[in-house]
SERO-4910 file (N, C-alpha, C, O; in steps of 0.05 Angstrom, whole numbers):
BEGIN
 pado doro    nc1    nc2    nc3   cac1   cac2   cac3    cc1    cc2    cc3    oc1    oc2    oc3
  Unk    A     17    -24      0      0      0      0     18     25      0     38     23     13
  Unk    A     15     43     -9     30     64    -17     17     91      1     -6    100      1
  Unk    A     36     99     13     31    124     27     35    159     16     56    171     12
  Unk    A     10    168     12     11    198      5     23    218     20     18    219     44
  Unk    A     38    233      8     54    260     20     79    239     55     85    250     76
  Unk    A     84    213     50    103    212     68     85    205     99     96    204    121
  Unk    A     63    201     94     43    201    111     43    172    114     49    158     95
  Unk    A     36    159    140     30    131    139     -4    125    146    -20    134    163
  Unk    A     -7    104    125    -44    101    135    -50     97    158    -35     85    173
  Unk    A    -70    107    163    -92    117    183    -92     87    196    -90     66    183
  Unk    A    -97     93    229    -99     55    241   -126     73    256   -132     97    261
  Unk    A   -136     54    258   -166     67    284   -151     58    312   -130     47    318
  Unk    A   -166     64    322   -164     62    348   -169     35    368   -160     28    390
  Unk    A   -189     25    350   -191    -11    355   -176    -24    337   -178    -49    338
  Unk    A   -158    -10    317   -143    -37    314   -115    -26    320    -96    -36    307
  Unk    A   -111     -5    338    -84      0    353    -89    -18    376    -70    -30    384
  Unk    A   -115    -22    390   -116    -27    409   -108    -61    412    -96    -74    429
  Unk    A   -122    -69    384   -115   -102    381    -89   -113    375    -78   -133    383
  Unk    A    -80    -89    352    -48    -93    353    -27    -93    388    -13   -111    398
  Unk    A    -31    -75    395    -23    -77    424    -27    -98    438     -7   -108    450
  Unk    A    -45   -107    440    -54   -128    458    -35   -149    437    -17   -160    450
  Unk    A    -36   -155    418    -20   -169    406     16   -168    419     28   -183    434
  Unk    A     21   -152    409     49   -143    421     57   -149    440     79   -158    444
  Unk    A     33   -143    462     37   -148    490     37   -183    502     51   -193    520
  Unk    A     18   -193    486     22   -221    488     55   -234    466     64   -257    472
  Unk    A     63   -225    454     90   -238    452    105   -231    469    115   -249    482
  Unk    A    111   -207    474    134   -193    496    130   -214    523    145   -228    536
  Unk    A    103   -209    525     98   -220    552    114   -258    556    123   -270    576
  Unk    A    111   -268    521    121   -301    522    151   -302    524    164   -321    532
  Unk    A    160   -280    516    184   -270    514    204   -261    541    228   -254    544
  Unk    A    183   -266    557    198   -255    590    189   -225    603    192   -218    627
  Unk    A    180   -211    583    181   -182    584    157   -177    604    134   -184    603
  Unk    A    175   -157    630    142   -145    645    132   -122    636    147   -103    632
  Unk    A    115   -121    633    105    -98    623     86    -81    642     73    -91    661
  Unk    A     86    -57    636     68    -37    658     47    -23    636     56     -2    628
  Unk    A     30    -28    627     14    -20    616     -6      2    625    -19     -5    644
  Unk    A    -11     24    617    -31     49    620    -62     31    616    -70     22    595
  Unk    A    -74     29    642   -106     24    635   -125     45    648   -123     47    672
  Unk    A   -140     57    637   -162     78    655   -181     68    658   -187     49    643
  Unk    A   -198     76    677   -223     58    685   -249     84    669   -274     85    671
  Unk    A   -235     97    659   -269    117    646   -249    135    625   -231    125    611
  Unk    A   -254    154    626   -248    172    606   -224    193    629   -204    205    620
  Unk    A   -232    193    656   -215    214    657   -182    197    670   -181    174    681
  Unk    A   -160    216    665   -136    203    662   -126    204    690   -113    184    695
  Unk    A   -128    218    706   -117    210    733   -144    234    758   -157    253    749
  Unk    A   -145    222    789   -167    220    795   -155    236    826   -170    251    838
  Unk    A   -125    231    835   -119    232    857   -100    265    854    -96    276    832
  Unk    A    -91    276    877    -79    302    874    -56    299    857    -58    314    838
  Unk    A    -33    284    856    -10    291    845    -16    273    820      0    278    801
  Unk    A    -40    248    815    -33    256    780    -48    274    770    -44    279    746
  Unk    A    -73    290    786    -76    313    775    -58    338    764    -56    350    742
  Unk    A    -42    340    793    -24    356    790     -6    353    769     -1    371    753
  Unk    A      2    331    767     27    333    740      7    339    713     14    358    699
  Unk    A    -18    322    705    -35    337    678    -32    355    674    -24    362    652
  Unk    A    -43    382    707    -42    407    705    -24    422    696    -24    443    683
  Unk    A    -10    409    707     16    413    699     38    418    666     56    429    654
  Unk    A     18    399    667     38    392    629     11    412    609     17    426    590
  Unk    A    -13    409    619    -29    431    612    -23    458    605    -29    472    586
  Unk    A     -5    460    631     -2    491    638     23    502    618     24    525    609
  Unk    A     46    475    612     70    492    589     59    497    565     48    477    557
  Unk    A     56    521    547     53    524    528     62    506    502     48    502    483
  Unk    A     95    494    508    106    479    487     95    456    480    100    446    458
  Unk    A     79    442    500     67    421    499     34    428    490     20    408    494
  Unk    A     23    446    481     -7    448    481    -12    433    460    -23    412    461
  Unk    A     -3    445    438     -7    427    407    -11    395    411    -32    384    406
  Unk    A      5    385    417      9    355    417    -10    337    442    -23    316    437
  Unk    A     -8    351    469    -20    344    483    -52    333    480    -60    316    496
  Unk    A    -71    345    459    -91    331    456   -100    303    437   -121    292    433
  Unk    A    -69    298    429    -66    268    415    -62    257    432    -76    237    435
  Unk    A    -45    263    449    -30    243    466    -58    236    486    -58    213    495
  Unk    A    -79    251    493    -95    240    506   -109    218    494   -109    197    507
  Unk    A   -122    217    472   -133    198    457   -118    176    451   -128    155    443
  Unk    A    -88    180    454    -78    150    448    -78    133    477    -85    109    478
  Unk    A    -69    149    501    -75    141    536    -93    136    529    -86    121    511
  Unk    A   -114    136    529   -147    127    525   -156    111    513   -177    101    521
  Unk    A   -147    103    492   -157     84    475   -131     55    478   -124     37    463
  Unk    A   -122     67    509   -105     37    511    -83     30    493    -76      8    487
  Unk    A    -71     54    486    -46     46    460    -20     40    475     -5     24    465
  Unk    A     -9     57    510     10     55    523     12     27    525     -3     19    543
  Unk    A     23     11    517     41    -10    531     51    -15    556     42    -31    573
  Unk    A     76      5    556     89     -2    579    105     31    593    110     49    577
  Unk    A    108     32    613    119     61    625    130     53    653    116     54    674
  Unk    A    159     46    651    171     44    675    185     76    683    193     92    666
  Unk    A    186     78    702    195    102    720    225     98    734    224     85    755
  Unk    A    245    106    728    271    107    742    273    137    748    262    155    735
  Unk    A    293    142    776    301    166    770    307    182    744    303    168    724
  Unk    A    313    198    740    311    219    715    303    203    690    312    212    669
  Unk    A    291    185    689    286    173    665    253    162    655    240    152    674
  Unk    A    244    163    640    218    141    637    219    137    615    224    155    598
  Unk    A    213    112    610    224     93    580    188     78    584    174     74    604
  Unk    A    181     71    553    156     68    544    152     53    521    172     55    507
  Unk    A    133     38    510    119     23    488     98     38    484     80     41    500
  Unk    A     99     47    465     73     61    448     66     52    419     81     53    400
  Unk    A     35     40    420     22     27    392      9     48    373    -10     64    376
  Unk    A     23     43    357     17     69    337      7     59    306    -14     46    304
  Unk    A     21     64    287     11     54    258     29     31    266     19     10    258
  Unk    A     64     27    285     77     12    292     81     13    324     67     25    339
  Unk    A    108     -5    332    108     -4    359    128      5    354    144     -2    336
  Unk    A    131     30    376    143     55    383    151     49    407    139     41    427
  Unk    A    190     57    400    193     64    432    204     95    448    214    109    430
  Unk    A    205    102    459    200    123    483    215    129    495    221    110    510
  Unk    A    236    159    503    250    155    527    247    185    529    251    199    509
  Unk    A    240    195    552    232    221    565    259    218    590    260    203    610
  Unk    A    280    240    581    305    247    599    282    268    619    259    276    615
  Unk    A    297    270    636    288    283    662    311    295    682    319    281    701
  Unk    A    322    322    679    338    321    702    330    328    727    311    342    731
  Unk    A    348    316    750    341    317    778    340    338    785    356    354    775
  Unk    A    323    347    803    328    371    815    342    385    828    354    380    849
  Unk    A    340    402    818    368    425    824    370    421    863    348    424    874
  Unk    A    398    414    884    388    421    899    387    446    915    386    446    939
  Unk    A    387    460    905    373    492    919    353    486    913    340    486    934
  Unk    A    340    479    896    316    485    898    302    464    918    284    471    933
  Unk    A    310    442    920    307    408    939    306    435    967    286    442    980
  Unk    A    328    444    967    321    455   1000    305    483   1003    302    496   1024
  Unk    A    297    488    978    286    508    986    255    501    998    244    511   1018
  Unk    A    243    478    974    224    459    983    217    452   1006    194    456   1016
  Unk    A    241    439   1019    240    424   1045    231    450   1069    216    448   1089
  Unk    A    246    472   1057    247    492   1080    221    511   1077    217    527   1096
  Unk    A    208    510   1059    173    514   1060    159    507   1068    138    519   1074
  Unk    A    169    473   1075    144    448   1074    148    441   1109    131    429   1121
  Unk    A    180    453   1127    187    444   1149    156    444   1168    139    462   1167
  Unk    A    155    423   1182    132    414   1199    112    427   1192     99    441   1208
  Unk    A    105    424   1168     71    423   1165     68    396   1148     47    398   1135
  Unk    A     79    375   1144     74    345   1137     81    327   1150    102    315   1152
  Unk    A     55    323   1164     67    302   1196     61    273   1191     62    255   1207
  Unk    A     53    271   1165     59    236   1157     62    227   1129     55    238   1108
  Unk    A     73    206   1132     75    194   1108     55    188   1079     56    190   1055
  Unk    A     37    179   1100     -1    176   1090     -5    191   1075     -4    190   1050
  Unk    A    -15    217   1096    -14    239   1081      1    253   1065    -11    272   1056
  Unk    A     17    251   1060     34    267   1029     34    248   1008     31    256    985
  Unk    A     37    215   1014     28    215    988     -2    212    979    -10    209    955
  Unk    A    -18    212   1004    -54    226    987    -61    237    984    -85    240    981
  Unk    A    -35    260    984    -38    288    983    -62    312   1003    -72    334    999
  Unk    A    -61    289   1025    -69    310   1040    -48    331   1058    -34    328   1078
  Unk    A    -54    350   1043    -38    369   1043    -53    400   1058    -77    404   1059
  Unk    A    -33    417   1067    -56    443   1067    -47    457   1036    -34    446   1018
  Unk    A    -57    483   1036    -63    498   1014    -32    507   1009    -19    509    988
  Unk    A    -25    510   1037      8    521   1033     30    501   1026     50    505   1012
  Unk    A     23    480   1038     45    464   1022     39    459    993     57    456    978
  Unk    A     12    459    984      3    444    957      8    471    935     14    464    912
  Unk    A      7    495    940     29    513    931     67    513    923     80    517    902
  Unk    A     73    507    949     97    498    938    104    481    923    119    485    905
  Unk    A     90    456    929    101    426    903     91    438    878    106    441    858
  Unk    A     66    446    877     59    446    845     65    482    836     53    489    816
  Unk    A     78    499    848     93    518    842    103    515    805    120    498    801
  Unk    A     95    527    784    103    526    757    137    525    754    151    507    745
  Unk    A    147    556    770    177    548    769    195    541    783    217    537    774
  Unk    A    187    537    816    196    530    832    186    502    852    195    498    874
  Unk    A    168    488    840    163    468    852    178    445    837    196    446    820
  Unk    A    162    421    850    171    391    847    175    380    810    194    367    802
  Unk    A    151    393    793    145    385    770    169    397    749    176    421    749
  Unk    A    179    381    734    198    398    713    190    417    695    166    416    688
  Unk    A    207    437    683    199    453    658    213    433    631    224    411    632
  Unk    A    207    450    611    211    438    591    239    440    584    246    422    569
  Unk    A    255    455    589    284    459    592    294    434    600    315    425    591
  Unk    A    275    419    621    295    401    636    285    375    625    287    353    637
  Unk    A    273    377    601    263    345    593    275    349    562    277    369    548
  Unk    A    282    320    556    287    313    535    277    293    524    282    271    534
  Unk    A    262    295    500    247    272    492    265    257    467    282    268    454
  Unk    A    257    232    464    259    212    434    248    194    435    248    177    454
  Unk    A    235    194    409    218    168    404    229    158    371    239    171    352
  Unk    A    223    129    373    235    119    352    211    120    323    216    105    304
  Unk    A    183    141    322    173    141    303    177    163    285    188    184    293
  Unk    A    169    161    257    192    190    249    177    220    248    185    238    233
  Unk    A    157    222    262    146    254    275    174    264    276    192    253    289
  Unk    A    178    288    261    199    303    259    200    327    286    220    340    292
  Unk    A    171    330    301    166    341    326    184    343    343    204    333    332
  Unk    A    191    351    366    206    344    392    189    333    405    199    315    419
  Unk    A    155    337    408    142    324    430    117    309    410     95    321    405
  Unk    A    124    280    398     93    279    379     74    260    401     76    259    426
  Unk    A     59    249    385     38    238    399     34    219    416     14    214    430
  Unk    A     64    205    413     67    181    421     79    187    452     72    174    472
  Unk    A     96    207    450    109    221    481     88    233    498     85    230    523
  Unk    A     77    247    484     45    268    498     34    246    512     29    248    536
  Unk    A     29    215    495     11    196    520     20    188    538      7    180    557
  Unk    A     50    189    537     69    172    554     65    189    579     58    181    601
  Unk    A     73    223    570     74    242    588     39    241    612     33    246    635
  Unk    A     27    233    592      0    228    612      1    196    624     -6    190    647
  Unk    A      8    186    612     14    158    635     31    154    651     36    135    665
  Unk    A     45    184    648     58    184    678     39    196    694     39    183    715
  Unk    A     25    213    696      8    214    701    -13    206    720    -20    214    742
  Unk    A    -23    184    702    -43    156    713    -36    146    725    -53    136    740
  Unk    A      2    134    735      9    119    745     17    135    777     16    130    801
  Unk    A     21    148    768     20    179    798      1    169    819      7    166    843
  Unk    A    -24    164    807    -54    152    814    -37    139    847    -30    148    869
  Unk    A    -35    114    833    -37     96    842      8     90    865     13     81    887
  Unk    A     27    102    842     45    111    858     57    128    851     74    130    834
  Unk    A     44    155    876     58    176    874     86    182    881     99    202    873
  Unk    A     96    160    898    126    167    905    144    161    878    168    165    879
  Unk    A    132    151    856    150    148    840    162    179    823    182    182    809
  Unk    A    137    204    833    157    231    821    180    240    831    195    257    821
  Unk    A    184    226    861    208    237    871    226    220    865    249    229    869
  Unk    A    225    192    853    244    189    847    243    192    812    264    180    808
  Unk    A    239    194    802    241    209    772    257    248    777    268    263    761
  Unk    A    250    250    802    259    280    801    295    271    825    311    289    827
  Unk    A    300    250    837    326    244    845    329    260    876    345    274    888
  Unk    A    302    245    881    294    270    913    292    245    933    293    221    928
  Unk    A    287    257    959    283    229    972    248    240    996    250    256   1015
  Unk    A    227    230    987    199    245   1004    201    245   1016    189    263   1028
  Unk    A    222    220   1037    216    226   1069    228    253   1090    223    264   1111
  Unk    A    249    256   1066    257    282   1070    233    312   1082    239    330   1098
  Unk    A    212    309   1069    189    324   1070    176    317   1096    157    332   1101
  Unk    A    180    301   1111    169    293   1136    171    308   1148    190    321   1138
  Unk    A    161    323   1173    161    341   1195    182    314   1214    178    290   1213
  Unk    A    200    327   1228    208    312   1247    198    303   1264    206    312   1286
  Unk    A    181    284   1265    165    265   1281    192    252   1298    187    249   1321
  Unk    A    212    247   1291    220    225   1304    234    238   1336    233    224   1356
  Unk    A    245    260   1336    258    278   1351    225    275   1380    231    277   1404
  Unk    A    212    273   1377    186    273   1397    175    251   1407    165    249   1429
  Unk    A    181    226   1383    173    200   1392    195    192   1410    188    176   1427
  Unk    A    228    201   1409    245    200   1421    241    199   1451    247    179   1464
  Unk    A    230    222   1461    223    240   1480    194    223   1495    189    232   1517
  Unk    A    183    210   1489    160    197   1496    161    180   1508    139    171   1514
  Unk    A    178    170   1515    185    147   1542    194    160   1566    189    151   1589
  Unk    A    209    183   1562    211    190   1588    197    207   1595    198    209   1619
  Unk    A    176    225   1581    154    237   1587    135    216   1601    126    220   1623
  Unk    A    131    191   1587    111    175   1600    120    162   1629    107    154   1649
  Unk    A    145    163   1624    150    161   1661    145    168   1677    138    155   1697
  Unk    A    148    195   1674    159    216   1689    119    221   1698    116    231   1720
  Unk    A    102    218   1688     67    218   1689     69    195   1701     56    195   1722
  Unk    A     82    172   1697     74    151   1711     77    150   1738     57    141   1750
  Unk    A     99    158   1756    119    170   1768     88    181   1789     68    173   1802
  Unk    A    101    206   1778     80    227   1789     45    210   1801     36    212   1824
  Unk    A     34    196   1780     15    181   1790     19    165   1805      6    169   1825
  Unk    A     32    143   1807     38    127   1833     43    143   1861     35    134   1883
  Unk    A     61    174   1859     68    177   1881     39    200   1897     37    208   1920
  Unk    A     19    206   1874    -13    211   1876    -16    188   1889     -7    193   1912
  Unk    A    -22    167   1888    -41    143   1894    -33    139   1923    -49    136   1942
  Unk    A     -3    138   1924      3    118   1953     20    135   1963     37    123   1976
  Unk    A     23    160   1964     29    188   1978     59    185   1994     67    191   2017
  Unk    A     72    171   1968    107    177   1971    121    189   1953    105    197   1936
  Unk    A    145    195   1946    151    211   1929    168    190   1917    182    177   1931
  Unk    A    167    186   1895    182    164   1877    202    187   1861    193    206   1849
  Unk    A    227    183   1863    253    200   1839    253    182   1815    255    158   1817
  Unk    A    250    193   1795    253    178   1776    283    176   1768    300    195   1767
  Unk    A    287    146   1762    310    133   1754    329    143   1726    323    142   1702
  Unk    A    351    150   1738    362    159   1725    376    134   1702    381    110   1708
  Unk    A    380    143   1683    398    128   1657    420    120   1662    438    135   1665
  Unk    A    423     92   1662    454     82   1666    477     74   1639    480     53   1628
  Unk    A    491    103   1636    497    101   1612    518     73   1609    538     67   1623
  Unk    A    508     62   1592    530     29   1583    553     36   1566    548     36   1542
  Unk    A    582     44   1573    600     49   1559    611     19   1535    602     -4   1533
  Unk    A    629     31   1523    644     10   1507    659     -1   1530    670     11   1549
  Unk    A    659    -37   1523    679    -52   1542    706    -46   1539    717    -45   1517
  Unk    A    721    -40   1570    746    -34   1569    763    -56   1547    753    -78   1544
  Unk    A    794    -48   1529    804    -58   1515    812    -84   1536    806    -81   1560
  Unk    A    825   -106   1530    837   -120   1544    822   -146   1552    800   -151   1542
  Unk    A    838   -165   1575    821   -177   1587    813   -169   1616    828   -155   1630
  Unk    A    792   -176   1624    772   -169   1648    788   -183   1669    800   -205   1668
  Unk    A    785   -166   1687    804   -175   1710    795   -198   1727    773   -190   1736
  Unk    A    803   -228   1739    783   -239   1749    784   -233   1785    797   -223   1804
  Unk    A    765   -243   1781    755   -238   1822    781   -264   1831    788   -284   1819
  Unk    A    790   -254   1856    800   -262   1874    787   -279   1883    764   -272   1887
  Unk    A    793   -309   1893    783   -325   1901    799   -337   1931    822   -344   1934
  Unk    A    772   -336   1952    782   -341   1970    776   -372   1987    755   -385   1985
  Unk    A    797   -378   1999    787   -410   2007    777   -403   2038    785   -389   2057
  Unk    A    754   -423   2033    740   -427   2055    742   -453   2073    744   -476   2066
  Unk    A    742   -440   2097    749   -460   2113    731   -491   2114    707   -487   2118
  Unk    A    739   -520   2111    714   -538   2110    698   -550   2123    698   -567   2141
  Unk    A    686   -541   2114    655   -544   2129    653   -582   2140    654   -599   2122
  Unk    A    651   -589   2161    654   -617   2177    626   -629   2159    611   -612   2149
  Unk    A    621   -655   2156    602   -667   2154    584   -675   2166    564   -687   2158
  Unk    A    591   -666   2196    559   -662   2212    547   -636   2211    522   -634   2213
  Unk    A    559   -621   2209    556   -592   2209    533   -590   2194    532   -592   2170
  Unk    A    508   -585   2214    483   -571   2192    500   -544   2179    518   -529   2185
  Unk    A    479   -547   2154    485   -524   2126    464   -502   2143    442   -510   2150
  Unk    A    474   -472   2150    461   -452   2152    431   -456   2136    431   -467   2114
  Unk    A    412   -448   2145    385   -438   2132    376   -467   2124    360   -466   2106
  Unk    A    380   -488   2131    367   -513   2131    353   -525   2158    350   -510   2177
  Unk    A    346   -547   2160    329   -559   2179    345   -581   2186    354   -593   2167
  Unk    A    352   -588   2208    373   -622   2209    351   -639   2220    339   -638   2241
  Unk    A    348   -658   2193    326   -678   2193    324   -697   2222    345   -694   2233
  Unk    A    313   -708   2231    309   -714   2259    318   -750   2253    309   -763   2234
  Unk    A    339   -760   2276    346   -785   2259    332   -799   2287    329   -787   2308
  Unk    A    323   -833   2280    304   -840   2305    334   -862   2318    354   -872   2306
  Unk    A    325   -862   2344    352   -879   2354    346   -901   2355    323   -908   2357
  Unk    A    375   -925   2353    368   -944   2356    371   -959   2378    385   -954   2398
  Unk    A    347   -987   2371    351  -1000   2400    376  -1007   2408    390  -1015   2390
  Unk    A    388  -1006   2433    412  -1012   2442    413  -1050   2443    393  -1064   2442
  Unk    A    433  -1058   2444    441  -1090   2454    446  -1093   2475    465  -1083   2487
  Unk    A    424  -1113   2489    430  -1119   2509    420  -1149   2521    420  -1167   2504
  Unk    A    414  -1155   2542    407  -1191   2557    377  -1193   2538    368  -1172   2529
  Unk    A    365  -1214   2533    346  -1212   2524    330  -1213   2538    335  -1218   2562
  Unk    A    302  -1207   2530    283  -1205   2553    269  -1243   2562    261  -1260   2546
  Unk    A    271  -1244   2595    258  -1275   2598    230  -1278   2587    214  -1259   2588
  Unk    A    224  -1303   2576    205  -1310   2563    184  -1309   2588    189  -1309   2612
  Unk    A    163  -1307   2576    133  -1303   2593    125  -1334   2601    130  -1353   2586
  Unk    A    114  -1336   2624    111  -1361   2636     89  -1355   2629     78  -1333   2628
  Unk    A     73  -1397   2621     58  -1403   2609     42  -1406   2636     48  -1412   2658
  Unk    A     17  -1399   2623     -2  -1410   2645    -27  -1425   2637    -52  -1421   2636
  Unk    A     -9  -1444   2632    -20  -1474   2623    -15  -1489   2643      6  -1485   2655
  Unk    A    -31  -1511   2650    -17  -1526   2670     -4  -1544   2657    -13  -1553   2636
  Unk    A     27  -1554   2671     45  -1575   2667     36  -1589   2657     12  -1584   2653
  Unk    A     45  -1612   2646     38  -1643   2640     56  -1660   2656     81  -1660   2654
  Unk    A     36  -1679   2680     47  -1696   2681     74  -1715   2676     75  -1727   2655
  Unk    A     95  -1718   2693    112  -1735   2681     97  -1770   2688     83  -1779   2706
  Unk    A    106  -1779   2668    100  -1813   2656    117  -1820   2680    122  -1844   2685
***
């Protein structure tokens, strides 16, 4: 079949979809894991930060053009596959062919990493919450900040795909860029490592307090007992355990004790009671019968 103006024929969208699924079952016999983009309706991500990154890629101008292909190919199930490494995300995209994908990413600058951290200091007191983005208004300002938050500019991305869109960003990258996206959904910690950050970093120092909570609870415990039974209890001081001296440990002196006799009851015992025996002596005279004699013959 011969292609007009350099153009390749038109595939629909159900038979990208079957081709794919095709693809995906050899790769798959082949060893290959695959991470495939699936949406459950029409819209592409549902939770704060893959909103945020859409809004995001929304929001650069360089991407507007292309971005509304790339939604229809996410959608109609053409993504394949989209693994996430630091600065990297590599992809399968079903097109008129199978296309592959690599969206460069550099890490973030760290001034800017601390300038982040030092916005966000103790107002994110769990883990939970940041990645379900329950957030307040002030931190959710800083991350999704256009030039100073978490999300990259277009400066800092570099795309290639192996289809021949002479573009920098064609249709096949725009979906990828939204299936990162989708997968945000489900794991958001994977933007910090695509951006070469570490989230727990973003933690409020919880741990500096949980530290502190044993001897606070003492020190209440303390106090209540010496409420109840009206003495004053000091609480116990810390016995710091040094490193063992170098060397060998010196042994105890051993002293001999004088020995103890074999009649000698043992201190803190009972001396069992022994019964005496009968003595030897004459035997006792037999008891006279009192029967009468018999006759002598």
């Amino acid at each position: 079949m011969s292609w007009d103006w350099n153009y390749r024929p038109y595939v629909s969208a159900a038979q990208r979809r079957a081709k794919a699924e095709r693809h995906a079952q050899k790769l798959a016999k082949k060893g290959a894991t695959l991470a495939p983009v699936k949406l459950a309706g029409r819209a592409i991500a549902s939770t704060f930060w893959g909103k945020a990154w859409c809004a995001h890629l929304e929001a650069l101008g360089d991407y507007e053009n292309r971005l509304p292909r790339g939604r229809t190919y996410v959608r109609n199930g053409s993504v394949l596959d989209v693994q996430l490494a630091p600065g990297k995300v590599t992809a399968l995209v079903m097109g008129s062919s199978l296309y592959h994908g690599t969206i460069t990413i550099e890490p973030l600058k760290p001034a800017r990493w601390r300038a982040i951290k030092a916005e966000c200091a103790g107002k994110i007191d769990s883990l939970v919450g940041l990645l379900q983005g329950r957030l307040s208004d002030a931190v959710m300002r800083v991350i999704t900040d256009p030039a100073n938050g978490l999300f990259p500019q277009p400066a800092e991305i570099k795309l290639a795909c192996s289809c021949p869109d002479y573009a920098d960003l064609c249709k096949h990258l725009a979906a990828v860029l939204y299936g990162v996206g989708a997968r945000l959904d489900t794991q958001p910690e994977l933007l910090f490592v695509l951006r070469g950050v570490d989230h727990l970093e973003l933690i409020s120092t919880a741990a500096d307090a949980a530290a502190l909570a044993p001897a606070g609870k003492a020190a209440v415990d303390a106090a209540h007992l010496s409420e109840v039974f009206g003495i004053e209890i000091e609480p116990v001081a810390a016995v710091a355990v040094g490193p063992p001296a170098k060397g060998k440990a010196p042994r105890a002196k051993s002293r001999s004790m004088p020995p103890v006799p074999a009649s000698a009851p043992v201190p803190g015992t009972v001396s069992p009671v022994r019964r005496k025996k009968p003595t030897a002596g004459r035997r006792s005279a037999p008891k006279k019968s009192t029967k009468p004699a018999k006759p002598r013959k």
